[in-house]
N, C-alpha and C positions, 0 to 999 in steps of 0.2 A: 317303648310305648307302654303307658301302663292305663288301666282302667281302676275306678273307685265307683261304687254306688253311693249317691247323695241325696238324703230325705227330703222329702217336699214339706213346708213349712205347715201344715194342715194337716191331720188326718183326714180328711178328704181330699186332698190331694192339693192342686194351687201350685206357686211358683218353688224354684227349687230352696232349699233351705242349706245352708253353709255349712251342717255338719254331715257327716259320710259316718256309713253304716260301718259296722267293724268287719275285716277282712280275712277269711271268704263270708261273703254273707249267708247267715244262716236262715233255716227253715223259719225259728221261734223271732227273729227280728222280724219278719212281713206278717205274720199271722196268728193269731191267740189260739189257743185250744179250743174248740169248739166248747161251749157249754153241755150237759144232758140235753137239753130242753131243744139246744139247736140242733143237736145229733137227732132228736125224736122228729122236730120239723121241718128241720133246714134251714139252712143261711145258705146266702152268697155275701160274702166279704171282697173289697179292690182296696190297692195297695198301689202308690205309686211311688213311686224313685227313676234317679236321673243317672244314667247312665254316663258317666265324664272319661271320656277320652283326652289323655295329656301325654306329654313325653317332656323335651325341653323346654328350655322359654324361647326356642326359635320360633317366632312368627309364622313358620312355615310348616310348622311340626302340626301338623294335623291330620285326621282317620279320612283316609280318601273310600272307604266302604267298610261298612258292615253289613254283618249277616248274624246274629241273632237266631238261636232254636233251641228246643227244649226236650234235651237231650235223654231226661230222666223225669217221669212223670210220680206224680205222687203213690207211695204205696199204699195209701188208706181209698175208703169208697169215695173219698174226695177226689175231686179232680183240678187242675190248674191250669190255667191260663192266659196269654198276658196280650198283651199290643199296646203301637203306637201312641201313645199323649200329644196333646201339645204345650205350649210354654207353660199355662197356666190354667188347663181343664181341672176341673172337680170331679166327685161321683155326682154334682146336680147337671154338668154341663159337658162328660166325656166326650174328648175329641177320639174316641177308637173307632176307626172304621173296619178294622177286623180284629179277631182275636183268634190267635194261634195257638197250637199246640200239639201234641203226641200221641200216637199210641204202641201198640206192642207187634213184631211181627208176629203172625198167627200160622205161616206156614216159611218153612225154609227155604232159601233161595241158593242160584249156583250165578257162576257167571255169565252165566247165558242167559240169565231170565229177564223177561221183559216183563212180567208182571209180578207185582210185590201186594200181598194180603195182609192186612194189620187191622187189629182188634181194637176198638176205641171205646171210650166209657162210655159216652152218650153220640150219638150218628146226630142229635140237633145242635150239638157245637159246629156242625158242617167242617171241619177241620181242613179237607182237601178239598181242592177246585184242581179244573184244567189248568196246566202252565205253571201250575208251582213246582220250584225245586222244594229238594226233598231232601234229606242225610238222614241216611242208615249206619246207626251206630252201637256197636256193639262192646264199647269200653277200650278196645286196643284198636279200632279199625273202624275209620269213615269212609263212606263213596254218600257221594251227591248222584243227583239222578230229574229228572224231571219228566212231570205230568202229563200221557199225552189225553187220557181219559180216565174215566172211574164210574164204579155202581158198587152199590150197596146190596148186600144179604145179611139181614140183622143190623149186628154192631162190628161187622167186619168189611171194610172197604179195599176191595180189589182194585188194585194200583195200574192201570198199562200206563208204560213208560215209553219217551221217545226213543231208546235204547238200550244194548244189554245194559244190564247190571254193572259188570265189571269184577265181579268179587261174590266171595259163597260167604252167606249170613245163616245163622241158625235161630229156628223160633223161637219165641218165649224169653229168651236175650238182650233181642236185639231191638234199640229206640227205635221209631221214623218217624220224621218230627218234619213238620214245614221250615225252610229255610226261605224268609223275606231279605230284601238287600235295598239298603241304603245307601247310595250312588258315592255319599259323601255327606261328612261331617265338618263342618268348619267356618270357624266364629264370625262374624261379619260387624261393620257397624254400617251405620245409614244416616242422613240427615233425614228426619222425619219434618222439620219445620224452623223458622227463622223470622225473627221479628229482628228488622233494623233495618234504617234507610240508607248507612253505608259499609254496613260489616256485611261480613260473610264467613262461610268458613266450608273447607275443602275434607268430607270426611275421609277419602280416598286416604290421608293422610294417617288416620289414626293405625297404632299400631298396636294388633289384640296379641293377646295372652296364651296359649294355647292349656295352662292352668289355671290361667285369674279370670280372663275375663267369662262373664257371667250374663244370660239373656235379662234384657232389663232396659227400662229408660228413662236416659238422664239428662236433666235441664243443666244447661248455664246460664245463668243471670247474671248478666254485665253489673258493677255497682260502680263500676268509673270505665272511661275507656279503656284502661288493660286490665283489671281484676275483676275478676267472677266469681259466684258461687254457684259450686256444682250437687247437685239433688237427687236423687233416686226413686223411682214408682215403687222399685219391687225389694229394696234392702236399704239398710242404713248408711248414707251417705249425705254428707254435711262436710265439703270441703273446699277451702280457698284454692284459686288461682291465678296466674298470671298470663297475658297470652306472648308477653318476651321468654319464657321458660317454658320447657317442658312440664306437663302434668301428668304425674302418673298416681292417682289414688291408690291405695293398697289393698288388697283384700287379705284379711287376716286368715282367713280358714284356710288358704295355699301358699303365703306369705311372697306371694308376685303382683305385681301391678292386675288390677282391671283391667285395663288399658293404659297407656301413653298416648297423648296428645303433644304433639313437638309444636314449636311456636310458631311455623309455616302453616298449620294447618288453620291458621286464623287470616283473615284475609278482609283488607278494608280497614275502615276508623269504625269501631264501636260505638256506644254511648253508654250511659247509666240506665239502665232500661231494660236492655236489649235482651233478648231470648235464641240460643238454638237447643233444640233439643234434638237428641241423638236416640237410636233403636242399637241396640244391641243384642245379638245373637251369641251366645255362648256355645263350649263345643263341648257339646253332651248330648244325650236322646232322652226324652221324659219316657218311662215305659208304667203302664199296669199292668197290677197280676190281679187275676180275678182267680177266686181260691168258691168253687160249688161244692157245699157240701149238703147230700138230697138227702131226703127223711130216711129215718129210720136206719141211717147209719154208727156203726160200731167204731168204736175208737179203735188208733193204733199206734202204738209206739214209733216213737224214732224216724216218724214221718219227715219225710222232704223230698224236694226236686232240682234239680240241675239247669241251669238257664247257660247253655254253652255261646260263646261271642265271639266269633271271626272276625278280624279286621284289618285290614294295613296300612302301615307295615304286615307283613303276616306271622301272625301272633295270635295264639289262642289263650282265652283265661275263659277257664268255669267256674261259678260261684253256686 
């Protein structure tokens, strides 16, 4: 199973774009130098990319969860950010309903402790609530852990946990970072709509990609009763076909079919006219980073941060 990050077609953000970031993704690809000007008064900058989960071309190879945390926060007065997107939010229309992130532990723990203190940049990113899991990571060694309550003193939040710890962490080391989890990743298509009085079509039938295919939605337009042309909302697609053959358009950027359409999933006599149009969900996560950097902050070299990705199969990639 492998993971790639994949640009969104916008700098604001918007549907995914078919080129992929270079690998491990680095700090200087999501975020510019801050200016003087913006170190004097601040910016926030969002960054969006899609997360794509792939393995073989088996139909079946897809990420049954992810978990997602941010292992390693920024060493500058910045700080970072990120959460959920959807297919095709902007910065004018973000779909994030939370944004997650890290801070540092502030006091060391044994395995018997049920409570965990960790130091954050700012306490109004609200970072923990009740019921989230958690991973304390200290570079050779994770334990997960979950929220049973918390309160603030400053910018340091006192963790109580459902349970011991498990394991001794040392301060000033060690990440603890929210750990969110996604049940499951994987590609689907739908008939969203159908124009014609004796066709039909079965999408149960289409067969996705676990590389190719891509969220998006695409018309057939009958032009005789067996030949179509097929169209695209969100990417360039302009292609013939038949419904006695299989169709499988290509996508160049992975060089595997979008999908396959086999000639059972066509159903009924067509006509020249006639319209389905299909929804397709790709098997990737859109995510943002949100990158604050407050006034009167001082540069720093060789800045970056760690977005670590659990998923399974069970297989870890940090980038």
């Amino acid at each position: 199973m492998d993971l790639t990050f994949k640009k969104s077609a916008l700098k604001t953000g918007g549907v995914i774009y078919v080129i992929a970031y270079n690998s491990p993704l680095a700090f200087e690809d999501l975020f510019k130098s801050p200016t003087p000007y913006e170190m004097k008064d601040g910016v926030t900058d969002y960054v969006k990319v899609f997360a794509h989960f792939f393995g073989s071309d088996d139909a079946n190879n897809f990420v049954k969860r992810i978990k997602p945390s941010l292992i390693k926060q920024s060493l500058g007065n910045d700080r970072i950010l990120w959460g959920f997107g959807t297919k095709n939010d902007t910065t004018l229309n973000m779909g994030v309903a939370r944004w997650y992130g890290s801070g540092i532990l502030e006091t060391s723990v044994t395995a018997t402790s049920t409570v965990v203190k960790v130091t954050v940049k700012s306490v109004g990113d609200a970072l923990f609530l009740p019921n989230d899991a958690i991973v304390l990571d200290n570079g050779f060694r994770m334990v997960t852990a979950k929220i049973s309550s918390l309160s603030y003193t400053g910018n340091v939040a006192s963790l109580t946990l459902t349970e011991q710890l498990g394991s001794d962490f040392t301060y000033g080391v060690t990440t603890v970072a929210v750990m969110p989890e996604i049940l499951e990743q994987k590609a689907t298509c739908s008939k969203v709509s159908k124009i014609s009085l004796n066709g039909d079509f079965d999408a149960t039938k289409v067969v996705l990609n676990p590389k190719g295919t891509v969220s998006n939605r695409v018309t057939l337009t009958f032009q005789s009763s067996t030949g179509f042309f097929a169209t695209s909302d969100d990417f360039s697609l302009g292609v013939s076909g038949y419904t006695s053959t299989s169709f499988s358009p290509n996508n160049p950027a992975t060089s595997t079919p979008y999908f396959t359409i086999p000639s059972n999933a066509f159903v009924g006599v067509f006509q020249a006219g006639d319209q389905v149009v299909l929804e397709f969900v790709g098997n990737y996560t859109p995510i943002w980073f949100k990158r604050v950097v407050p006034p009167n902050s001082a540069g720093y070299a060789n800045n970056g941060f760690s977005l670590r990705v659990e998923f399974s199969p069970e297989i870890t990639i940090t980038s």
